[in-house]
N, C-alpha and C positions, 0 to 999 in steps of 0.2 A: 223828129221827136226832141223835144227842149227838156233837159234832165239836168237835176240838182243832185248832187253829190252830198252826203250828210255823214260824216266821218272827224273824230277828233284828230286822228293822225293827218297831219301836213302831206307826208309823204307817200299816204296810202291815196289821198284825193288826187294827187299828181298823178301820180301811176294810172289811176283808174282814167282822168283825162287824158292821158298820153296815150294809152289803149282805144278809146272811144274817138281819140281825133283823125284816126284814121277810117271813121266809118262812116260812108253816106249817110245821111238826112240824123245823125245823131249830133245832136250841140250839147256841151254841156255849156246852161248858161249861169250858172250859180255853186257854191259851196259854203256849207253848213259845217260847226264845229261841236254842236250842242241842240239842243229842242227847241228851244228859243229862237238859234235862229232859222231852223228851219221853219217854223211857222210864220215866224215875221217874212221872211223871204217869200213862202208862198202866198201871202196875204199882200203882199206888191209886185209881184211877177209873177207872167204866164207861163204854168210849166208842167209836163205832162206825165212825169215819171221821176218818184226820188229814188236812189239810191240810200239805202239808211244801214246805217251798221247800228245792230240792235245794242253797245254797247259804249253807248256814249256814255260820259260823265252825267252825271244826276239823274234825272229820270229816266226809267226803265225804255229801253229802245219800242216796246211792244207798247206802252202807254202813249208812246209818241204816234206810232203807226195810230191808233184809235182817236189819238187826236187829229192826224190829217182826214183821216176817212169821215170826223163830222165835220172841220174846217172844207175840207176840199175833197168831196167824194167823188169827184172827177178824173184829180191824181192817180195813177196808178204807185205800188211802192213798192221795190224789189228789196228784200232783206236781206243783208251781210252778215253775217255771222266767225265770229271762230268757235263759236261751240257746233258740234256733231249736229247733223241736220235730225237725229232722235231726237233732238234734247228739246227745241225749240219750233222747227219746222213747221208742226202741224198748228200748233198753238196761234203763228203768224198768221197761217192760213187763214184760219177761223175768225182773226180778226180782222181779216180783209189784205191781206199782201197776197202782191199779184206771181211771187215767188219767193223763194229760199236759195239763197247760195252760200255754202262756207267759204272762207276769207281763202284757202288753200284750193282754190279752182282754179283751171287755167285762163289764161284770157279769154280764150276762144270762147267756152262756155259760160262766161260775163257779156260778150257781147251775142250768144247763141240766146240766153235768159232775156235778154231785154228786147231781140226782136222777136222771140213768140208771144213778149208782153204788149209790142208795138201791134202785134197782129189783134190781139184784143183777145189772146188765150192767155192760160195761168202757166207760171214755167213750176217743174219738180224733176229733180234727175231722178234716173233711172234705181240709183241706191233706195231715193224716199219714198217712189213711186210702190216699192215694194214692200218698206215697214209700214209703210198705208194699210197697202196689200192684207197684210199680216195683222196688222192693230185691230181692223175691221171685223176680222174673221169670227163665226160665228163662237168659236170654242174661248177667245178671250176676254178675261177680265179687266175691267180699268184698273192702271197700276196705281197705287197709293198717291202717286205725286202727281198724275192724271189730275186728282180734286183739286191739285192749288189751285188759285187765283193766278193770274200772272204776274201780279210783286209778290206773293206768298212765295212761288218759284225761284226770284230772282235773290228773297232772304233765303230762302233755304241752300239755294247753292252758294251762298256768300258763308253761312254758317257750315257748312261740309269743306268747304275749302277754310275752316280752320278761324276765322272770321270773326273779334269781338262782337258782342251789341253795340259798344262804342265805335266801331271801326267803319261798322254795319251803317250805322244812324249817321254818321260824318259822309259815306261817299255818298246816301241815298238822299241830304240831305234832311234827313226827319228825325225825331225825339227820339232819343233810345227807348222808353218809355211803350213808342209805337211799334216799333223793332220789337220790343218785348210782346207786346199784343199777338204779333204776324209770328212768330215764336210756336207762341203759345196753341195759334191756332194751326198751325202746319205739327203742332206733335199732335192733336187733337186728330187733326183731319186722318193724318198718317199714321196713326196709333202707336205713335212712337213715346218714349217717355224719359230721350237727353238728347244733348248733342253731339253726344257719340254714338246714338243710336244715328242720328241722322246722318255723319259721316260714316259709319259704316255702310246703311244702306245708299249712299251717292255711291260707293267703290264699289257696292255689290253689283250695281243696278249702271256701272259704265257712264254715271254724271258727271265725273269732271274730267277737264283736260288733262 
């Protein structure tokens, strides 16, 4: 299985090939630092499985994953994470990743994830396999932050963590302006009515780190 690593940190893509070079029929033959290059790389080299930490610089990791699945829907993509596998997990799924791991797994289960993905099933530990469990159930409602979009998500926990429009529009790349918009519509969606509403309900509701 020929695997591309997609992580801004240096030292986290070393590790994870340090880990992986020990494994039959696993190569990694590529590393990405941003979106860019992961799709430019997939668009000149043959490769069957990214590794992608959904929190690279600029574009949202989850926009990226939607951009391999129309670029290369052959790829499979297993998603990195350091947020809690509630937060983001399912959301991944939905857009086609072939698993969920938070950054804080052991090796063991980085390289357990990637050969039930090589087997051509989807990987979810045992934790998310039950908030599944539980989301599904017939007595639950969708929580508020269910309706974002998946950059509405990624502003709203940028502004819970405290987070200008300014600050917001500079890492996301886009106009504060539009920042404003996404704003606007995640107090709408969520019936919220500041941004202390919004950070309280993150702390209520176990969103941030």
């Amino acid at each position: 299985m020929k695997i591309l690593i997609a992580d801004d940190h240096p030292l986290i893509r070393e590790g994870f090939k340090k880990i992986l070079s020990r494994e039959v029929g696993l190569t990694v033959v590529g590393e990405a630092s941003n979106a860019g290059e992961v799709l430019s790389f997939l668009r000149n080299h043959p490769c069957d499985l990214v590794v992608l930490d959904i929190n690279m610089p600029g574009r949202s990791g989850l926009e990226v994953l939607e951009d391999i699945r129309r670029q290369n829907p052959e790829v499979k993509i297993l998603i990195l994470s350091i947020h809690p596998e509630s937060r983001f997990a399912i959301r991944a799924l939905k857009a086609g990743a072939a698993g969920y791991l938070t950054k804080d797994s052991a090796p063991e289960e980085l390289v357990a994830a990637i050969r039930k993905i090589q087997e051509g099933r989807k990987y979810i530990s045992p934790n998310l396999a039950e908030h599944i469990a539980y989301s599904i159930g017939p007595e639950q409602a969708m929580n508020p932050h269910d309706r974002l979009s998946n950059r509405e998500m990624e502003v709203f926990l940028k502004i819970a963590a405290g987070k200008t429009i300014q600050e917001i529009a500079q890492e996301l790349n886009l106009s504060a302006s539009t920042i404003n918009t996404y704003r606007n519509r995640i107090l709408e969606k969520m019936g919220l009515k500041s941004n202390a509403e919004i950070i309280h309900y993150a702390l209520r509701n176990h969103l941030l780190d």
